[in-house]
N, C-alpha and C positions, 0 to 999 in steps of 0.2 A: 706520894705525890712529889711529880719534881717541883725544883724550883723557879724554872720557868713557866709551869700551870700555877706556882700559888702566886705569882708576880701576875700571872694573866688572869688572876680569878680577882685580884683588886683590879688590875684596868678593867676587869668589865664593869666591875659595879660602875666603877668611877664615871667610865662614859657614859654606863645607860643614866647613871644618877644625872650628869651634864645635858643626854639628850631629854630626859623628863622637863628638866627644869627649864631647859630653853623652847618645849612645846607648851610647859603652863604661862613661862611670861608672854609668848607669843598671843596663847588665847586670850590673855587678861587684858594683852595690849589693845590687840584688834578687838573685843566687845566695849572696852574704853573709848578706841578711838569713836567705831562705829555710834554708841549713848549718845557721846557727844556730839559726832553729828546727827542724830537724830533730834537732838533736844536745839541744836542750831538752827534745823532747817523747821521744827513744828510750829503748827499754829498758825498753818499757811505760809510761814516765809519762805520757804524753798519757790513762791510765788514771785515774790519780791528781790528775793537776792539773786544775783546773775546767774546763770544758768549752768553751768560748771562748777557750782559748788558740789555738789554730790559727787562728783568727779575728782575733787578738790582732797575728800574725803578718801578714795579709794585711793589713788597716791599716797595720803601720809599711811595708809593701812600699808602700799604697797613696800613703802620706804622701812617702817615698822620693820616690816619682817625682815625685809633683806635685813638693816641692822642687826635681828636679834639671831639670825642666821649666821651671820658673817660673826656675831659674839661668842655662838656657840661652838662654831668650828675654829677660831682660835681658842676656845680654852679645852678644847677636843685637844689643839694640836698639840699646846703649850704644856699639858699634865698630862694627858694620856696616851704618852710612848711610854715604853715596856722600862726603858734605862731609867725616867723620870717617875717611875712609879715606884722602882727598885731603890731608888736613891732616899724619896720619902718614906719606907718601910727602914733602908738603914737607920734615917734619920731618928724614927718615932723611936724605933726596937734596941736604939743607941748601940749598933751594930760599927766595927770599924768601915770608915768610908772608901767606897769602891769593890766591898765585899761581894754583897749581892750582886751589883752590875758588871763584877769581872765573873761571876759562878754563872750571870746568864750568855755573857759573852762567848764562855768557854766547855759551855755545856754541851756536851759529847766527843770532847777535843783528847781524850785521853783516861787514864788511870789518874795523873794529877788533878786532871781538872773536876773528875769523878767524887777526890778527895775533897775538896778542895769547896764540889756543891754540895756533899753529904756533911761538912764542916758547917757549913753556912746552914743548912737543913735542921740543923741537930740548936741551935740557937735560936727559931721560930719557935711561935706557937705552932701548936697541931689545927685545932679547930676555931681557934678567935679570929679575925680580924690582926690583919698583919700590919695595917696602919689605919689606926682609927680616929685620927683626929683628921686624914685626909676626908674619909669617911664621914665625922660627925661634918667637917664644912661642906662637902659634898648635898648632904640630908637637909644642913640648913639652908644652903640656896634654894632645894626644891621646895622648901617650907614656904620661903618668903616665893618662889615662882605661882604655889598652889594658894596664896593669900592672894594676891596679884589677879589671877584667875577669877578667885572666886568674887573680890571685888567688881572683878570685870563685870560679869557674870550679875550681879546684882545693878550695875550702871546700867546693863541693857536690858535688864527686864523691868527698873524702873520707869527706866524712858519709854519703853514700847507700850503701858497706857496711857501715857502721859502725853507722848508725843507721835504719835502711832501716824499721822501722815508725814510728819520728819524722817520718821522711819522707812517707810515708805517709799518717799524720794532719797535715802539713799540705800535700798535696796534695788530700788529700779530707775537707774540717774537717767537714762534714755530717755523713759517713760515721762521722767523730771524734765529733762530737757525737751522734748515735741510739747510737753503739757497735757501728755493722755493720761497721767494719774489720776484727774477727778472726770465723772462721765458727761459725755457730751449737755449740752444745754437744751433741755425739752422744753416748750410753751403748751400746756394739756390745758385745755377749756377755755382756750382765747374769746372774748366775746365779736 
C-alpha cells in the first residue's frame, strides 16, 4: 500500500466519521426543535397564538440545518485535505515534519522520491490506525452527535402523546393557518 492510500484510508474515515456526526446532530436538532414546538403549540394553543407560529418553527428547523451544514462542511474543509491529514499522522507517529506531505507531494516523481515514500512507508504501522487520537476525537464527536439524536428522538416521542394537536399544527402549519386541523362544526338532533 502506498502512502497516498494509507493517508487517503484516514481521510476517509475522518470525513465519513464528520458526515455521521453532522447527520446525527442534525436529527437530534430537528426532533428537538420540532417537541418543542409541538409542546408550544398543544393544548389548543396553536388556536390562540398567531397564526404563523408553525411556520415560525420550520425556519428555526430550516436555519438548524443550514448551520449545522455549513458546520460540517467547514470542518470537512478544515481537517480533511490529504496534506492536513498527512501532517496529523506526522504529528501522532512523531514522524519529522513535512515527511509524509513532501512523500505525498512527490509521489511518482522519480526514483528519489520512490526512496524517499518507501522511507517514510517503512516508519508506519502496517495495520493500526495511522493517527488515532484524530480518530478517537473524530468517534467522540459522533458519540456526543448519536446522544444529541437520541435525546432528540425521546423529546418527540414525548411530546407526540402529550401534545399530539401541537404536533399536528406543526406538521401541517397550512392546515394550522386556514384552521382545517379540527373538523368542521356539526349540530346532529337540533330540537
Amino acid at each position: 500500500m502506498t502512502i497516498g492510500a494509507l493517508v487517503e484510508r484516514e481521510r476517509r474515515h475522518v470525513r465519513r466519521q464528520e458526515l455521521l456526526t453532522g447527520a446525527l446532530l442534525g436529527a437530534g436538532a430537528v426532533s428537538c426543535i420540532v417537541g418543542a414546538g409541538a409542546a408550544l403549540l398543544g393544548h389548543a394553543r396553536w388556536i390562540s397564538l398567531p397564526r404563523g407560529v408553525p411556520f415560525v418553527v420550520w425556519i428555526a428547523v430550516g436555519t438548524m440545518v443550514l448551520a449545522l451544514s455549513w458546520r460540517t462542511r467547514r470542518r470537512l474543509g478544515r481537517g480533511g485535505s490529504r496534506a492536513q491529514v498527512a501532517r496529523a499522522i506526522e504529528v501522532e507517529q512523531g514522524l519529522r515534519r513535512g515527511l509524509l506531505v513532501g512523500a505525498i507531494e512527490l509521489e511518482g516523481a522519480g526514483a528519489l522520491a520512490a526512496r524517499a515514500a518507501q522511507s517514510a512507508r517503512a516508519r508506519l504501522p502496517v495495520h493500526s490506525a495511522l493517527a488515532p487520537a484524530m480518530r478517537r476525537d473524530s468517534s467522540r464527536r459522533t458519540i456526543v452527535g448519536a446522544g444529541l439524536a437520541a435525546a432528540g428522538a425521546l423529546v418527540l416521542a414525548s411530546a407526540t402523546p402529550l401534545f399530539g394537536d401541537g404536533l399536528r399544527a406543526v406538521l401541517r402549519p397550512v392546515d394550522a393557518w386556514r384552521g382545517a386541523l379540527l373538523p368542521r362544526l356539526r349540530i346532529d338532533g337540533a330540537p
